[in-house]
N, C-alpha and C positions, 0 to 999 in steps of 0.2 A: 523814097523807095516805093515802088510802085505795090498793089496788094498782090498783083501775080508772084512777085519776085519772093514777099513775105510768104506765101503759101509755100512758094518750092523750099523756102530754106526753113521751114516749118515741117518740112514733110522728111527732108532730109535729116532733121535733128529727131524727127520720130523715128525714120528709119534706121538711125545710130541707136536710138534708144533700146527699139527691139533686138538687134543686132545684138548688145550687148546682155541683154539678158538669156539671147539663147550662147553666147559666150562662157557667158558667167556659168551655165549650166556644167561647162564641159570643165571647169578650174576642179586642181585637187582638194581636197579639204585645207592644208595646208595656204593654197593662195588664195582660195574662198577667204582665207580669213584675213590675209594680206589688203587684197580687196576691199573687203570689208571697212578694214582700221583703214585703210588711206582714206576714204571716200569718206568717212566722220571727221576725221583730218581736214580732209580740203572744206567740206562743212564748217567745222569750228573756225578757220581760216577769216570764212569766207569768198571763198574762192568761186568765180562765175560759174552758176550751173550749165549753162549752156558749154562753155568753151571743158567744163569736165568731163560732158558725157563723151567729147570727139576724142581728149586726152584717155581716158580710159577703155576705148575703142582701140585704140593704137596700141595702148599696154596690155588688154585682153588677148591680142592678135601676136605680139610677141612674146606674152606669158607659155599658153596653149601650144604655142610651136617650141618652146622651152621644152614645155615639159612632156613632149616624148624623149628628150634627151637626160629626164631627171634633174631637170634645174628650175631649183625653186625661184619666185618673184624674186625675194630676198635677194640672192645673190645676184641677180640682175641689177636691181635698181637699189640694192642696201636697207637701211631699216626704211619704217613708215614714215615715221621723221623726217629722215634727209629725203626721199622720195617728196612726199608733200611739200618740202622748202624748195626741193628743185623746180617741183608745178610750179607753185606760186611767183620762184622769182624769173621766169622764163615767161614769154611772148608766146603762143601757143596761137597760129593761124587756125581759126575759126571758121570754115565755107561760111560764103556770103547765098 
């Protein structure tokens, strides 16, 4: 892999990262904490941090549109638990 190709997908996983943090800003206290407990989860797991930060980009973005309808993580994706076992036993395409 060439170092340019390492830089763009360096920059894109920075640019997920931020992303999600001004995400996470906009979460209710409720999946702030949803949030939270997965992300220790997939931690304890050990679950790839790279290939998490794009999976909880994708759940940030369906949470947040949730929840002008009042619908909690929870009831989207169920407890932390089975959430985290779904991560973990799933393929999650990673940009190269």
């Amino acid at each position: 892999m060439s170092k340019e190709k390492d830089k763009e997908e360096q920059l894109s996983l920075e640019q997920t990262k931020a992303e999600n943090q001004e995400l996470y800003q906009q979460l209710t206290n409720k999946n702030e904490q949803y949030i939270f407990q997965l992300n220790g989860r997939l931690k304890e797991l050990g679950y790839d941090p790279v290939a998490k930060e794009y999976v909880l980009n994708e759940m940030l973005h369906e949470i947040i549109e949730a929840q002008h309808s009042h619908i909690p993580a929870k009831k989207i994706y169920g407890t932390v638990m089975e959430q985290a076992d779904n991560i973990v036993g799933k393929d999650y395409e990673v940009p190269e």
